[in-house]
N, C-alpha and C positions, 0 to 999 in steps of 0.2 A: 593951129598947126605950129604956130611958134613958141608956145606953151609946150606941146610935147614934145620938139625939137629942145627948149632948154631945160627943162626935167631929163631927158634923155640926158644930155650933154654933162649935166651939174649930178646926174645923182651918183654916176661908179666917184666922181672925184668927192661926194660928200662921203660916199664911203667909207672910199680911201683914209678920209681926213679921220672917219672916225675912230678907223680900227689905228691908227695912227697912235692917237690921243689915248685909245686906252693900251697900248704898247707902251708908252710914257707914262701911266700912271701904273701901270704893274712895275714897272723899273723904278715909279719911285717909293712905289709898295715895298720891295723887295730890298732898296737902302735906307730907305727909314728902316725897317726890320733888322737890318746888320748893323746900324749906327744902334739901337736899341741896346742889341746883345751884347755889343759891343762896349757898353758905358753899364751897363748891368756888369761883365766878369770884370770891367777895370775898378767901377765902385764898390763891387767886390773884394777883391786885390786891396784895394787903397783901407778900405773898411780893415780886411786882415791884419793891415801892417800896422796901422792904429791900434787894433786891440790887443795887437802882439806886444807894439813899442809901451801900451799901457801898464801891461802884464810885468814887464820887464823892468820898469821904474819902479812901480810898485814894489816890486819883489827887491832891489839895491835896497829903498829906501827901509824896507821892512830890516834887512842885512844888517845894515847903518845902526838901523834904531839898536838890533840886538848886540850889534858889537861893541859899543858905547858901554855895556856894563862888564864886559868882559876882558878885550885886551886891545880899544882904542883909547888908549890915555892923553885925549888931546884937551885943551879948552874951548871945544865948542861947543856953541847950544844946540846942544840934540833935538832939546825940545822941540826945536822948528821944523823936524822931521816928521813930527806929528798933523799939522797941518798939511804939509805935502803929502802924508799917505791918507790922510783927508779925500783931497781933490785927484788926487790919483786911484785913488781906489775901483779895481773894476765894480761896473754896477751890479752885476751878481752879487758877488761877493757883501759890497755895497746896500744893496737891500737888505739881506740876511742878517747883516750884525744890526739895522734900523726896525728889524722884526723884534716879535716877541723874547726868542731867546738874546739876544741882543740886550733888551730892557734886562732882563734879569741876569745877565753877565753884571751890568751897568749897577744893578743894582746890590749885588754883593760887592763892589768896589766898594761904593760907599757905605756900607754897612762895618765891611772891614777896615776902611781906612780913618774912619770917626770911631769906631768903638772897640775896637783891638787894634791900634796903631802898632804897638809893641809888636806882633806878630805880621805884621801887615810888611812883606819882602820889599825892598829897593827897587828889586830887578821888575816889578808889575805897575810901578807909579805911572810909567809913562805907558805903558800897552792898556795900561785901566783909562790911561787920560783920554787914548785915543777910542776907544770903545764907549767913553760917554760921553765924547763930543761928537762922536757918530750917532750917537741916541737921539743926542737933547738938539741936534742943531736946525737952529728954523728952517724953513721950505726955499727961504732964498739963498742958503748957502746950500744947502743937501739937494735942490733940485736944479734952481736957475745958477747956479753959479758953477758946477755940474755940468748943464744942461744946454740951454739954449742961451746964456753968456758964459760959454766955457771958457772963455779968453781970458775972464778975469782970474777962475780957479790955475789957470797952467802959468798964468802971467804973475800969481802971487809962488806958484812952485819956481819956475824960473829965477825970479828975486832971490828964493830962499839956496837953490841951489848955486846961484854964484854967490853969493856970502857965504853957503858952508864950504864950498872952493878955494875962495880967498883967505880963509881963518886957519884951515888943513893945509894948505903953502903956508900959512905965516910961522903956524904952529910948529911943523917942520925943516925950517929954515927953507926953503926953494922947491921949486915943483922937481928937480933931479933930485932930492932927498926925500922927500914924500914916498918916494919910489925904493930908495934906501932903505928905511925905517923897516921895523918889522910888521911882518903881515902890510908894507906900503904897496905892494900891489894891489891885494885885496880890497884895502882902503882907498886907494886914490881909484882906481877903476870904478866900483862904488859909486863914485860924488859923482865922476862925471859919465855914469849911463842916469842922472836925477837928470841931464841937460835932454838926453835924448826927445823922451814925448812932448816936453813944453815946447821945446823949437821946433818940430813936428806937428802937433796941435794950432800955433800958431801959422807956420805956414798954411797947411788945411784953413785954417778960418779966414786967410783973407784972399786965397784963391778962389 
C-alpha cells in the first residue's frame, strides 16, 4: 500500500520533471541553432571583407607596379612590389598563373630575356619577374606562407609597405606634397590601401 501510495504521489511530478527537462533541451536546441547561423552569416561577412580588402591591395599594388614605368618618377624600389603582389595575390587568380599556362608565360620570359635581350621591353622585366617567381616558388612560400602561416606573407607585405611610404614622403619632400605632385593623389592613395589587408589579416590571426 505504501508503494502504490508513493508511485502515485512521485509519478505526475516525475513527469512533470520530465517534460520539463525536455522543454530545456528544445530551448537549448533552438540557441545552439541561432548561435550557429549566426557565426555562419558573421564568418561570412568577415570572410567577404577579407577577400574584398585582398582584392583591393592587390589591385593598388598591381597600379603601383604599372605606374613605376610610366609617370611615377620617384626613387623607389618598385621591385618590392613584386613580392607584395606575391603574398597578396588572390588564390584564384594565384593558382592560375602556378598552372600550366603560367609555366609557359614563365617560360617565354626567359627565353626572350637570355636570347633577344635587344627586343625584350623594359616595361615586362618586372611583370615577367613576378610571373616566374609565381612559377618556381617552393610550397613553403606559395602555400604555407600563403596559407596556414599567413602572418609571415602579410607581415613581410606590411614591412614592404611602410618603407615604400617612407621613401614616396621622402621622395616628395612631406606627406602635404606627396599630395601636391602630379598624379600625387593617385600615388599616395596607392601606398597606402598596400597598409589595408596586412593590418587586417593580422588582426584576423590573432583574434
Amino acid at each position: 500500500m505504501a508503494k502504490s501510495f508513493l508511485a502515485m504521489k512521485t509519478g505526475p511530478a516525475a513527469g512533470a520533471s520530465e517534460a520539463l527537462l525536455e522543454s530545456d533541451l528544445r530551448e537549448l536546441t533552438m540557441a545552439a541553432r541561432k548561435l550557429a547561423n549566426h557565426a555562419i552569416v558573421l564568418g561570412g561577412g568577415i570572410g567577404f571583407i577579407g577577400t574584398f580588402l585582398q582584392w583591393l591591395a592587390f589591385a593598388a599594388a598591381v597600379y603601383l607596379l604599372v605606374l613605376d614605368k610610366t609617370n611615377w618618377k620617384t626613387n623607389m624600389l618598385t621591385g618590392l612590389l613584386v613580392p607584395y603582389i606575391f603574398f597578396t595575390m588572390p588564390g584564384l587568380l594565384f593558382g592560375f598563373i602556378r598552372g600550366e599556362i603560367g609555366s609557359w608565360v614563365a617560360f617565354v620570359f626567359v627565353v626572350l630575356r637570355l636570347f633577344f635581350p635587344r627586343h625584350f621591353p623594359d616595361w615586362l622585366e618586372l611583370p615577367g619577374s613576378l610571373i616566374l617567381l609565381t612559377v618556381v616558388a617552393p610550397a613553403i612560400f606559395a602555400d604555407t606562407f600563403r596559407g596556414s602561416w599567413l602572418i609571415i606573407g602579410v607581415g613581410v607585405c606590411l614591412v614592404i609597405g611602410c618603407y615604400l611610404l617612407h621613401e614616396h614622403i621622402k621622395a616628395s619632400g612631406g606627406l602635404k606634397e606627396a599630395f601636391k605632385k602630379p598624379n600625387g593623389w593617385s600615388n599616395t592613395i596607392g601606398i597606402l590601401l598596400l597598409f589595408i589587408y596586412p593590418v587586417w589579416a593580422v588582426v584576423m590571426w590573432f583574434l
